[in-house]
N, C-alpha and C positions, 0 to 999 in steps of 0.2 A: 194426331199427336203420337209419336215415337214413345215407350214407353220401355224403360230398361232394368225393373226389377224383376222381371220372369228368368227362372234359372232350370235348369232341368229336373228338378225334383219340388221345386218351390218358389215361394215369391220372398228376394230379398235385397235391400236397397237401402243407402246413406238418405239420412230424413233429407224432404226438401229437395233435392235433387234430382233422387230418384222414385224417393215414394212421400205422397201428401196426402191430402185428405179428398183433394178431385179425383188423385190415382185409386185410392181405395175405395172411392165411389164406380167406378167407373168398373173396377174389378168386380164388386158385387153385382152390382149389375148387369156384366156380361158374364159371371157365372150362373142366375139366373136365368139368364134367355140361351147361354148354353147348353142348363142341363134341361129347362122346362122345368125347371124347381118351384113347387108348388111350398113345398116347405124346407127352412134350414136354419142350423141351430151357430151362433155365432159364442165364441168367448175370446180373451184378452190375459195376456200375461200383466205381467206387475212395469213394465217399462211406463213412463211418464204418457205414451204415444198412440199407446194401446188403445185406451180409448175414445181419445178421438178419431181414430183409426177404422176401428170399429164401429161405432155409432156413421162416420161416414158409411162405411162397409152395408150397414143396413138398409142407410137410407137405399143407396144402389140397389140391394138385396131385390126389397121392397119394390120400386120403380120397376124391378123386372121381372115380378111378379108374385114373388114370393110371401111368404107367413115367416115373421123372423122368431128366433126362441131365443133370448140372450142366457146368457149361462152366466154373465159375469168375469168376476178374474177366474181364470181358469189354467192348469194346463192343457198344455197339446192333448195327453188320452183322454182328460175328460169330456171334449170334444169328439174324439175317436168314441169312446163308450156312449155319449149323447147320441150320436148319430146311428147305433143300431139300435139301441135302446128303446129310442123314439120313434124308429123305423120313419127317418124323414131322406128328403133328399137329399142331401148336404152338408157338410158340417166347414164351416171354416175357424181357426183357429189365428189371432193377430200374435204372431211373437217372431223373435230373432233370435230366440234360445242364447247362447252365448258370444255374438255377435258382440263386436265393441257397441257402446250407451248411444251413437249416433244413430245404428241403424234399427231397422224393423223392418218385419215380413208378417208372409203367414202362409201356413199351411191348410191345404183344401184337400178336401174329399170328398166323394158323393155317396151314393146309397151305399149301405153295409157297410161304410168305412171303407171304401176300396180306395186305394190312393188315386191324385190325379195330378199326373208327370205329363212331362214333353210328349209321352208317348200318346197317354191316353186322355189329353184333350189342354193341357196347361195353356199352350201354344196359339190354340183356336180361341181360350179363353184373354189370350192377349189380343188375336188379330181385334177380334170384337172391341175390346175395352177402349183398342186404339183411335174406332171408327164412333165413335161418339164426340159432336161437335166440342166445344170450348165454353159456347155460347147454355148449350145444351146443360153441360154441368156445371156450367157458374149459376144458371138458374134454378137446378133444382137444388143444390147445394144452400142455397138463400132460401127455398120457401122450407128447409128444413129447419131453420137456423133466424132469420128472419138478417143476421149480415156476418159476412166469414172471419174467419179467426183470424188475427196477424201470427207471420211464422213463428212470433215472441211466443204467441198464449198458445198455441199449435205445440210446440217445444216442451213448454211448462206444462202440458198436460191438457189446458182446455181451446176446444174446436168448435168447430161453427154448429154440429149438429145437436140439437137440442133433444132429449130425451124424450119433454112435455112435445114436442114438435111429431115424435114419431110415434108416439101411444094417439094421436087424431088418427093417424091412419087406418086402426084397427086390424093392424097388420106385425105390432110389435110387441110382445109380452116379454118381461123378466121371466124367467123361469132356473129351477135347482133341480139336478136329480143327485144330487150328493148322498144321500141317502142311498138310494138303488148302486149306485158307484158304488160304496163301501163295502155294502154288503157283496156286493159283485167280488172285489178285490179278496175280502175274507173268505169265500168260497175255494182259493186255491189252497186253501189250509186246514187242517184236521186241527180246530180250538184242542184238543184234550191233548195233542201232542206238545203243546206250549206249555215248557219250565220257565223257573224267570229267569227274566233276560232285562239285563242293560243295554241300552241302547244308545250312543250318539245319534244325532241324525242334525245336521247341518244344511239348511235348506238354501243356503246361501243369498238369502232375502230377495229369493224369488216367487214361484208361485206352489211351490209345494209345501207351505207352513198350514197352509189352509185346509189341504187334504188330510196333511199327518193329523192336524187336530179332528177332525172328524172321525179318521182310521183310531187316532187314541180313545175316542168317547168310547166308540163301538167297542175297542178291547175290553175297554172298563164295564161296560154293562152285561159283558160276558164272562167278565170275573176270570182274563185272559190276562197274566203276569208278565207285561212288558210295562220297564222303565224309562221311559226318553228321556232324556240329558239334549235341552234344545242348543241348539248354537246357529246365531245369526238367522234366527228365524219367524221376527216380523217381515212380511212385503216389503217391500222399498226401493221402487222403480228409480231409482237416486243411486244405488248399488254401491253402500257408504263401504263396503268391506272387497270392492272390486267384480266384476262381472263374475257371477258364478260359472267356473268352467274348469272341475275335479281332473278332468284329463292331462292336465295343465300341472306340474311338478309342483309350479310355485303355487299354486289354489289349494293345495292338500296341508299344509301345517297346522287349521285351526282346528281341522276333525280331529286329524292324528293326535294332537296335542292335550284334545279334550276326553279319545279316548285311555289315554293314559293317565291322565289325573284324573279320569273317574272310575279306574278299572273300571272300564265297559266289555261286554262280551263282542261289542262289534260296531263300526262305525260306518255311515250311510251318510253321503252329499250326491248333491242334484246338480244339477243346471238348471236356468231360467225357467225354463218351462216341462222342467222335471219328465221328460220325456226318456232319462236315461240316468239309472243311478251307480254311483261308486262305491268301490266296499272297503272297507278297512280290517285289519283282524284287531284281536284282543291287545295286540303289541303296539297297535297305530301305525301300522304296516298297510302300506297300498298294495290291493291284491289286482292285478292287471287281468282285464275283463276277459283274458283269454280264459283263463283259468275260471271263470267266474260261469262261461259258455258250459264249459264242464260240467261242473259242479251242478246248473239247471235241469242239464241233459240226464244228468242222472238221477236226481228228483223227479221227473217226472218218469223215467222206466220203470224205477223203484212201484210207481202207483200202475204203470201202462206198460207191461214188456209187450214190447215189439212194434212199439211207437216207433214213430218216423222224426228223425229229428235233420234239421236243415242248419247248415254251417256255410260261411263263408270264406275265400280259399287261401286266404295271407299266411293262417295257421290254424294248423286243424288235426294234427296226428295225437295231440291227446284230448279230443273231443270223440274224432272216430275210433279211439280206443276203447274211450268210456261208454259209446255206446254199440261198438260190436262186442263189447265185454256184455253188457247187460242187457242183450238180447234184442237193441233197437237195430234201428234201420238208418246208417248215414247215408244224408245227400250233402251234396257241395251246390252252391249258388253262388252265381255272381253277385260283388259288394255290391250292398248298397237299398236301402227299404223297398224301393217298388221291386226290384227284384225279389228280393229272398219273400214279401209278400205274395207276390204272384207265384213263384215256385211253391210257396207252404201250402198256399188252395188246391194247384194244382195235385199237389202229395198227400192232402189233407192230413199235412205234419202239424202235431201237436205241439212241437216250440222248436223257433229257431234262433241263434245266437251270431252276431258279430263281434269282435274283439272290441271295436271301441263303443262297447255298453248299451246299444241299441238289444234288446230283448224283444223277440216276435212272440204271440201265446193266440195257436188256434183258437179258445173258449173267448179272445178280446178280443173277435173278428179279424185275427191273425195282424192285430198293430201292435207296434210297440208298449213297453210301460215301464216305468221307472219304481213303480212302486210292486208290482206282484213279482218283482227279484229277491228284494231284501226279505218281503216274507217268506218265500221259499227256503229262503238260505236259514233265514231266523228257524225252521222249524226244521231243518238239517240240521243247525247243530242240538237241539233237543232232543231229535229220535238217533243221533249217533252218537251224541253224548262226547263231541269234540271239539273244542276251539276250534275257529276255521283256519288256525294256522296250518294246525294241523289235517284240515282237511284238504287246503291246497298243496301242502308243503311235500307229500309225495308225488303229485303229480308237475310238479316243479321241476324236480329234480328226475322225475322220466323222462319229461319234454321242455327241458330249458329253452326260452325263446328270448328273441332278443328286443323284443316289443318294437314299433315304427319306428323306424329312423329316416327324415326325408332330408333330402338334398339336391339343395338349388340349384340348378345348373345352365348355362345355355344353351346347349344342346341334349336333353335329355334324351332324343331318337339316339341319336351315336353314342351316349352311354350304353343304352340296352343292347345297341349291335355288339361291340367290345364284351358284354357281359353274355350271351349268345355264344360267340364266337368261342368264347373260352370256355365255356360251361356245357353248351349241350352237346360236345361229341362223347360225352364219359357219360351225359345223363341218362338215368335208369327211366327217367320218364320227365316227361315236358307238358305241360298241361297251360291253355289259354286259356282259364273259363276267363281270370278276369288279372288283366297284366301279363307275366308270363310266370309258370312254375315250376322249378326245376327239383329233383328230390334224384338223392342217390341214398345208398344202403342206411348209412345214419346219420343225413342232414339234410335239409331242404331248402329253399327259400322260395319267396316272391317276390317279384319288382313291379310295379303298378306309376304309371302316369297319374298325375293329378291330370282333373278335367277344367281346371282352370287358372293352373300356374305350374311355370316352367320348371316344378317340384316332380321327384321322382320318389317311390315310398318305398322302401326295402323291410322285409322281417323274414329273419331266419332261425329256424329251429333243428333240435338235434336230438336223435336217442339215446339221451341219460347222461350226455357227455358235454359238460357245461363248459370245458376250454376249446371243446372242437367247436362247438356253436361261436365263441366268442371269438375263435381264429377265423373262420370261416364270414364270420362279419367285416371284421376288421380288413381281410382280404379283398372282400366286396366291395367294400366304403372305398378301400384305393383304387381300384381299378375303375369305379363307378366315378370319381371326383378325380382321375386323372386327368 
């Protein structure tokens, strides 16, 4: 069986088609016999799909020889932090983060949370999954289940594999570590620097309402003055207020909106599986994660000079500003999590940052998280005593950028020659970590391929000079869309 939801960083696929409950059988179980997983912790975002997905996922698990540890709805890091935590094999994680409502995936990782890509075994774990008969998983799928779901009740949320069915095994335990997460989470923060603070936080009736209410208890027992102001923040794999996806212009009104009629000092949305959070200022102003990279980097030199901090190459002159100012150490990495994880080990950098809201933090086994940003930031403006407008609002205006702009093209290779041709005989440097980058005295850019559509990604930035940046775009965009 051909099986077509493996991608190169992850597994993702239209229900039914591409992904079902044999395929995620079939996945767990050749991630088992992949890695020789004696143990591995599974969770589930809030989508209808999730968990029948999962529960398949384990039975597989299980069949290949594993001890499973459900975690529940969960997002993506708490999977990532279950997985060293528990010092187990494996962590897989069922979600499609902001995928439209048809599809689903999941993310896998094995010991310490090290990701596992095309590179470092995704690939092997498909040839496997492929070579398991038909006959093979239609049976063990039924003694889990005792008869299989129709693609109606599959859809709707219930699947063939039965809970009662996998606790016989003695191989399947519910399990929480919500608790040791939180506290984890609070660790990045000095409690007595916490003044009050309002708070939006818009979970977008994904899987991060669960975590905030637990991160809220813990405040409160520490007699720690944060006020959330919730919005759209029951679960509801139904996604009544539209797929949560803050990147998205048109997904930002309900924060913005709420932080302004509740004068909040700051506003915070997720995506699905809260793996990546957005920030608002006090104005209900979308702060563009470039600026956001910043602002971390220097949080953490502030506590560490002469930290290493790891950036990705789209835009990055006022990250490497902030941190050759404050006595860190920039690296540049190729886009993209397995890489800039693999560079941060290799650097044993203390946090690295991507423009589109991915945050890396060596002490969270160098994974992402959607949640130790907002607290950082929350207790930046405490010890600086500044609206974040104001804390990104000069670094704005030193390094105006023009945030992604992509364009569809037919021929996206003969765009980049045309742009090439015209650009690097005056450039001052040309750099390929990842696309091509061109920078002269006071402007830059980058042009980057998508890896799976005939999309081309441009962003350009400039030294303090917000019409040269804007010219300089606009020139690009013609010559690139000629």
């Amino acid at each position: 069986m051909k099986i077509s939801c493996f991608k190169a960083y992850d597994i993702r696929g239209k229900l039914i088609e591409q992904l079902d409950e044999q395929v995620a059988y079939r996945i767990g179980r050749a991630f088992s016999e992949f890695l020789h997983a004696k143990t591995v912790v599974v969770g589930g975002d809030v989508r209808l799909t999730s968990e029948p997905l999962k529960l398949a996922l384990a039975a597989g698990l299980i069949d290949g020889g594993a001890v499973v540890s459900d975690l529940g709805m969960t997002g993506t890091e708490e999977i990532y932090f279950a997985t060293k935590y528990l010092q187990v094999d494996g962590g897989i994680e069922v979600t499609a983060s902001h995928n439209p409502i048809d599809y689903n995936g999941m993310k896998l990782v094995k010991s310490d949370s090290k990701p596992i890509s095309g590179d470092t075994g995704l690939f092997a774990i498909q040839e496997i999954a492929e070579s398991y008969s038909a006959e093979l998983v239609s049976e063990r799928l039924a003694f889990y289940s005792g008869e299989l779901a129709s693609e109606e009740a599959f859809i709707a949320g219930n699947g063939s594999v039965q809970k009662s069915r996998l606790n016989t095994t003695e191989s399947y335990f519910e399990k929480s570590v919500m608790q040791a997460y939180v506290e984890h989470m609070l660790g990045y923060i000095e409690p007595s620097n916490i003044t009050p603070l309002k708070l939006v936080v818009n979970a977008g009736n994904g899987a991060a309402g669960k975590a905030l209410d637990a991160i809220e208890s813990a405040l409160k027992l520490n007699n720690i003055p944060v006020d959330f102001i919730k919005v759209h923040h029951q679960p509801d794999g139904r996604f009544p207020n539209g797929i949560p996806n803050p990147l998205l212009p048109e997904s930002r009104a309900d924060t913005a909106n709420a932080v302004k009629a509740n004068k909040a000092d700051m506003g915070i949305a997720w995506d699905g599986d809260f793996d990546r959070c957005f920030l608002f200022d006090e104005n209900g102003d979308f702060v563009e994660g470039y600026y956001i990279v910043g602002l971390l980097a220097q949080a953490f030199l502030d506590k560490d000079t002469g930290a290493k901090i790891i950036f990705d190459p789209r835009v990055y002159w006022n990250t490497e500003d902030i941190v050759k100012t404050a006595g860190g150490v920039p690296i540049m990495s190729k886009t993209g999590h397995a890489f800039i994880k693999e560079r941060m080990r290799a650097d044993d950098a203390v946090y690295g940052g991507e423009m589109s809201a991915h945050h890396y933090f060596r002490d969270f086994a160098y994974c992402d998280s959607g949640m130790i940003p907002w607290l950082l930031v929350a207790e930046l403006l405490c010890t600086k005593n500044k609206p974040l407008s104001m804390l990104v609002k000069e670094r704005i205006a030193a390094f105006p950028s023009s945030g992604e702009i992509n364009s569809l093209l037919e021929d996206p290779d003969a765009a980049i020659e045309r742009v090439l041709k015209t650009y690097k005989p005056e450039a001052l440097e040309v750099d390929y970590t990842d696309g091509i980058g061109i920078a002269f005295e006071n402007w830059r850019f980058n042009l980057r391929k998508s890896n799976t559509e005939p999309v081309i990604r441009l962003n350009v930035e400039s030294r303090g000079n917000i019409s040269l940046m804007e010219q300089k775009t606009s020139d690009l965009l013609a010559l690139i869309r000629q």
